[in-house]
N, C-alpha and C positions, 0 to 999 in steps of 0.2 A: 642283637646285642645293644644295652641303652647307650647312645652316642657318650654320655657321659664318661661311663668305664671304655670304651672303646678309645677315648682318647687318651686315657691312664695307658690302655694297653701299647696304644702308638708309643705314647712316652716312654715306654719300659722296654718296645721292641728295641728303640731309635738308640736307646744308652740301657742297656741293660747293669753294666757293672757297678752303678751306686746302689742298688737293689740289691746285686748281689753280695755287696759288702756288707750291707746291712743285716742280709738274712746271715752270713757266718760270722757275726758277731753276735748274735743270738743265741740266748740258749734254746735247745731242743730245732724244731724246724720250724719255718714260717708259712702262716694260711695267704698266698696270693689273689685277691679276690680277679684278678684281669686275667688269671691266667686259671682259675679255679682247679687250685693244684695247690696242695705243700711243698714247697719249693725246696728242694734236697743241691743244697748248695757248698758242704764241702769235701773236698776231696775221699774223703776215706768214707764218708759218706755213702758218695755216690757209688764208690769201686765196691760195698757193702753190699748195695741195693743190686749192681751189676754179677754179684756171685750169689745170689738170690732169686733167679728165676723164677722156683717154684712160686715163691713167698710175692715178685712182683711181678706181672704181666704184662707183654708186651705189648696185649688186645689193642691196647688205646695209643699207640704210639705216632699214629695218623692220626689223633681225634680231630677235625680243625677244630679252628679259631672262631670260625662265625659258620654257621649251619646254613648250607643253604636253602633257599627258598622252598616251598611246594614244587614250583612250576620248575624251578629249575633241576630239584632232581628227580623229576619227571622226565624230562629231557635227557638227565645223566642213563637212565633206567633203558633207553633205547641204547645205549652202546656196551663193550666189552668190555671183560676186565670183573672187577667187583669182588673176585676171590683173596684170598689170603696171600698175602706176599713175603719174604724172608721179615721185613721189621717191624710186622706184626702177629709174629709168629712165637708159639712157645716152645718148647721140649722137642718129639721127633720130629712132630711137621717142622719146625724151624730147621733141622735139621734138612733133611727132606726137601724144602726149600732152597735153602743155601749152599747146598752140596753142588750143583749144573754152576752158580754164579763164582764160588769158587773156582772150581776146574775153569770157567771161563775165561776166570779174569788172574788167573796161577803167573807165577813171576813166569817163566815160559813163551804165556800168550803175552804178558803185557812187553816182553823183551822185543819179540818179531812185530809189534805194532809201533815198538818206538822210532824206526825211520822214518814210518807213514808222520808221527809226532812231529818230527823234528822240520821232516819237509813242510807242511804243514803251517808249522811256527812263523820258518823262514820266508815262506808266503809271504803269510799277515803281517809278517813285521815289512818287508817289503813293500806290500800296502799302504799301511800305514805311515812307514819314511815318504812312500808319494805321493801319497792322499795330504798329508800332513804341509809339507814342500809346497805344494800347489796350490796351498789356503792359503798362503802368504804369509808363512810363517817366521820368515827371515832373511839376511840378505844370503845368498847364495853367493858372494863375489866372495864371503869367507870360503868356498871350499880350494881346495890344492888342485892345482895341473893333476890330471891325470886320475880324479878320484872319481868313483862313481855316485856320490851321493849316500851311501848305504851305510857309510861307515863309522866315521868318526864323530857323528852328533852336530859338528860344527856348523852345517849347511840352516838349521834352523825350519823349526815346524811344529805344527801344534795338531795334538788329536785326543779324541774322546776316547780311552781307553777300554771301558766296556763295551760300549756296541763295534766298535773297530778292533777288540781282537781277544780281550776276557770272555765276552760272550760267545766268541766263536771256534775256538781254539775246543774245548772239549766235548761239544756236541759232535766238532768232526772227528774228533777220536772216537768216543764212544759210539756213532755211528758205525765207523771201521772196523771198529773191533765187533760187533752186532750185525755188520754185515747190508746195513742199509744203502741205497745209491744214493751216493753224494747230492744228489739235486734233490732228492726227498730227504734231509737233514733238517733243513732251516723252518720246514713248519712241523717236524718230530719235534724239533726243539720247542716252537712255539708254543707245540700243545702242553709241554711240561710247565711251561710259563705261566700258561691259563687255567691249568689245573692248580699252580701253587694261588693265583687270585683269587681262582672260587672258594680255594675252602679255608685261605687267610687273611683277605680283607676283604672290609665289608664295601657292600654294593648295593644298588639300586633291582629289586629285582631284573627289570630289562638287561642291566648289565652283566646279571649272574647267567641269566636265560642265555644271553649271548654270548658268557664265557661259557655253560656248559655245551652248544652246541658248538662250540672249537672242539670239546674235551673229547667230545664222539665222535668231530669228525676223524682226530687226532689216533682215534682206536680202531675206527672201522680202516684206517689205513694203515696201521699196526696187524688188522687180522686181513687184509689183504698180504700183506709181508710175511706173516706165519704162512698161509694156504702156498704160496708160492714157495714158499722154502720148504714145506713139506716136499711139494712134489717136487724138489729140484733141489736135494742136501749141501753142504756147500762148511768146509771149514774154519764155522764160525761162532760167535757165540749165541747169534739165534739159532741156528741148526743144535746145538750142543742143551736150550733149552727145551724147545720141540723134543727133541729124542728124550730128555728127564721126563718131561710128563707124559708124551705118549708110548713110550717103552721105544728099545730098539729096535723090536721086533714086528711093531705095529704098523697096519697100512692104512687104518683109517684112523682121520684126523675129526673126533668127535666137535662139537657144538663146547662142550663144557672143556675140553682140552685148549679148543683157541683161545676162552674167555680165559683161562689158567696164563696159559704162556704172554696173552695182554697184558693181564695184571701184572705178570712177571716184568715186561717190556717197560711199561707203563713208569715202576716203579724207579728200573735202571737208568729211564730218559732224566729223570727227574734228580734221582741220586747221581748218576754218572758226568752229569752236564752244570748243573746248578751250584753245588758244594764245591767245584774247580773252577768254576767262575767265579765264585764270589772270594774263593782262598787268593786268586790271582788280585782277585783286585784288595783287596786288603794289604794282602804284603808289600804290594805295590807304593801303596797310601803310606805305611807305614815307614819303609824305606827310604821315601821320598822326604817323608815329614825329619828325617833326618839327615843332613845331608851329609855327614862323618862318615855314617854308616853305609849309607849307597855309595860313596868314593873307598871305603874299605872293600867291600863287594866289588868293586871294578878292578881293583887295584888286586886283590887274592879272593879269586874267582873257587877257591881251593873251600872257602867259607860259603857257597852256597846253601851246600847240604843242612850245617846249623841256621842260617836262617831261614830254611823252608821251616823245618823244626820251630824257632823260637816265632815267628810269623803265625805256624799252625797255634802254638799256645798261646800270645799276645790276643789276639783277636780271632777266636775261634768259628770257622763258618759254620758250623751247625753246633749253637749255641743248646741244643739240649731235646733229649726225646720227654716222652711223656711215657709214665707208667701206670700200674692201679692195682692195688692190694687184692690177693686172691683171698686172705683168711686177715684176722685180728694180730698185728704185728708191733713191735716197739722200733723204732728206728732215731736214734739218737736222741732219748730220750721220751721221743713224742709214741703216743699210743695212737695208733690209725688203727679205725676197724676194715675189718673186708670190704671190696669197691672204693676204695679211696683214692684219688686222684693222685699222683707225685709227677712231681715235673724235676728231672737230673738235668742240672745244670752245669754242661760240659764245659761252658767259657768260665764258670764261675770257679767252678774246679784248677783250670787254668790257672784263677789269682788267685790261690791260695796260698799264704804267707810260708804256710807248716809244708807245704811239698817243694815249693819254688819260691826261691829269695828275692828279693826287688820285685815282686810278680807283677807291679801296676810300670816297671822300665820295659821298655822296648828293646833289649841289648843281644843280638847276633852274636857275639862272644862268649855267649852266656854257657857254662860247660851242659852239656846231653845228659848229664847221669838223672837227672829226676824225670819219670816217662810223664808227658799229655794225654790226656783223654782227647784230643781233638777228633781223633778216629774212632773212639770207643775202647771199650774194655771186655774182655771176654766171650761170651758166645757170640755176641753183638756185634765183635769187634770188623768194623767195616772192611770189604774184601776187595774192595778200589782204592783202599789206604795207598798201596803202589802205586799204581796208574796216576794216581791227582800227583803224588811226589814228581811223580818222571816230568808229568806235564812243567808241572811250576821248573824244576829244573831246568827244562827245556826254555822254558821263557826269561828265565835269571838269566842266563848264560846268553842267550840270544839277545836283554837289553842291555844288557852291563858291555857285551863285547862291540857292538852294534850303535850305542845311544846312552855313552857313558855322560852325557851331557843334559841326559833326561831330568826335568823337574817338574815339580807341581805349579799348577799355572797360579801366580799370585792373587790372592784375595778372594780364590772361588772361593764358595759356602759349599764344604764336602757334607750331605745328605746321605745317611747310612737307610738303608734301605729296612721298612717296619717288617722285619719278622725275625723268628728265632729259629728258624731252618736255613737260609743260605744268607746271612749279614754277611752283606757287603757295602761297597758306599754304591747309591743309584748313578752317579756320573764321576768320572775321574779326565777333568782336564790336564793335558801336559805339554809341554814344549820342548825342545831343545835346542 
């Protein structure tokens, strides 16, 4: 990509919503050169294009951002995976697809995994209050006879919220729920990491070569994990994939069956872990940057549920898939021939004036009746939508009760992180 537009692109990753305002004041759609896409940015828009499968195609939904090198995907070409996944999927296969991830992930299974969630949480935030504590983060002669440190905020501490507990918190779930051992988590997660690098910003070959040879190690210990769960089933949601693609009745686990159920894995590390990280740390941000509103949340814990919701639509973690015209279409005036690029923009949908009022306020109080696309809309419509809720839930409830004294640490420079699949902010310092 010419460094030139690549820095356009940084710009538009790092704030996307003056872009977006721009294109829904527009007539018809607008051609984004950084994103080389017609940016389909308002609401009825998008939900349009979402009950339109035929008409728009998933194909491209992974297309990245920056292509990588010869050599590197050279290197990708030695590992697993590479087949069709549910979000780039059309018609039966899509179906076909998403059918094992459903059942996987059905309120059911996400209900028996939310103890694992909760303990889990209570950990890290555990962690965190003593990791925190022992940085020097305050005087501690503020706490009470008799208290443990754990509770009322007062003690004082200061910690980095994304790698201390946003980034950790749904990898071990999703894990859990997948079935993976806990000490092989932390580089499943990395490899989804490395895979979002390779194929969304741009690098130095060396660096691509050396992210893609993460990406295979990341697989060939993914198809270690399938081979062993074949032979040893196990009430999970990798066992529950294994058995979609190789039937239930099957004893042998082919070559093209592992590369399937990788991709499948592949896909889940990356959606399951990354979109609840980054929603965590948003809402976070956004709470904080208010301080009404996080003393209303501590105070009537009852209001949770509306601000995961208005969090989800304020600032949207997965700010918009890509699509591409299967035949010659009209879409809000504009004429797109077949092959045509469109890029749905779900943050942008978000602030739209016409579905949600105040769309550019941050307000918790805000009443539920107009739905977000944060999760998607129809076939599409993402099937871990529950699972991130519980999560965040889980962790509202855990800092509000826990660390009602929580703030943003003064003067940092909050850096949102360049891309339009999991925005988030790259560090979130805090104190209390």
């Amino acid at each position: 990509m010419d460094p030139e537009l690549h820095d356009r692109l940084d710009e538009l990753q790092r704030d996307p919503y003056p872009h977006y305002a721009r294109a829904r004041a527009a007539e018809g759609l607008t051609y984004v050169p950084e994103l080389d896409s017609w940016l389909v940015a308002r609401d009825a828009d998008i939900r349009e294009v979402l009950r339109r499968p035929e008409d728009f195609s998933s194909a491209n939904a992974l297309r990245p951002d920056v292509m990588p090198a010869p050599a590197a995907l050279a290197v990708l070409s030695g590992g697993f995976g590479g087949r069709p996944v549910v979000v780039t999927a059309d018609g039966t296969l899509h179906q076909e697809l998403r059918a094992p991830i459903v059942r996987g992930l059905s309120p059911a299974r996400v209900a028996a995994a939310l103890p694992y969630a909760a303990e889990r949480a209570a950990a890290l935030v555990d962690g965190l209050i003593k990791n925190g504590e022992e940085g020097g983060g305050g005087d501690r002669g503020n706490q009470a006879d008799g208290e443990d440190g754990k509770g009322n905020g007062d003690t004082g501490g200061r910690v980095e919220l994304m790698s201390a507990y946003a980034g950790r918190l749904p990898g071990e779930v999703i894990g859990h729920l997948v079935g993976f051992e806990p000490d092989d988590v932390p580089a499943l997660v990395q490899g989804g990491h490395r895979a979002e690098q390779l194929l969304f910003r741009p690098m130095t070959e060396a660096e691509q070569v050396a992210a893609a040879e993460d990406v295979v190690a990341t697989a060939h210990r993914l198809d270690a994990f399938v081979r062993a769960r074949h032979a040893d089933p196990r009430e999970d949601l990798g066992t529950e994939l294994i058995t979609s693609v190789v039937g239930p009745d099957a004893d042998e686990l082919t070559l093209d069956h592992r590369h399937q159920v990788v991709g499948h894995l592949q896909n889940l590390l990356i959606a399951g872990h990354l979109t609840t990280t980054a929603l965590i740390g948003t809402t976070l941000l956004h709470l904080l940057r208010d301080r009404r509103q996080w003393e209303l949340l501590c105070a009537e814990p009852e209001r949770i549920p509306a601000a995961i919701e208005e969090a989800a639509r304020y600032d949207t973690a997965l700010q918009g898939f890509r699509r591409v015209t299967t035949r010659q279409v009209t879409l809000a005036g504009t004429e797109l021939p077949a092959g045509a690029p469109v890029f749905l923009a779900f943050g942008s949908a978000n602030r739209d004036g016409f579905r949600h009022p105040r769309p550019d306020d941050f307000d918790i109080t805000r009443p539920t009746g107009s739905r977000h696309l944060s999760f998607g809309f129809g076939a599409h419509t993402c099937p871990g939508s529950q699972l991130a809720r519980e999560q965040l839930r889980i962790t509202l409830e855990q800092l509000t009760s826990r660390l009602p004294g929580l703030r943003l640490v003064e003067d940092q420079q909050i850096t949102m992180r360049p891309t339009l699949i999991h925005r988030s902010p790259e560090r979130l310092e805090l104190v209390w």
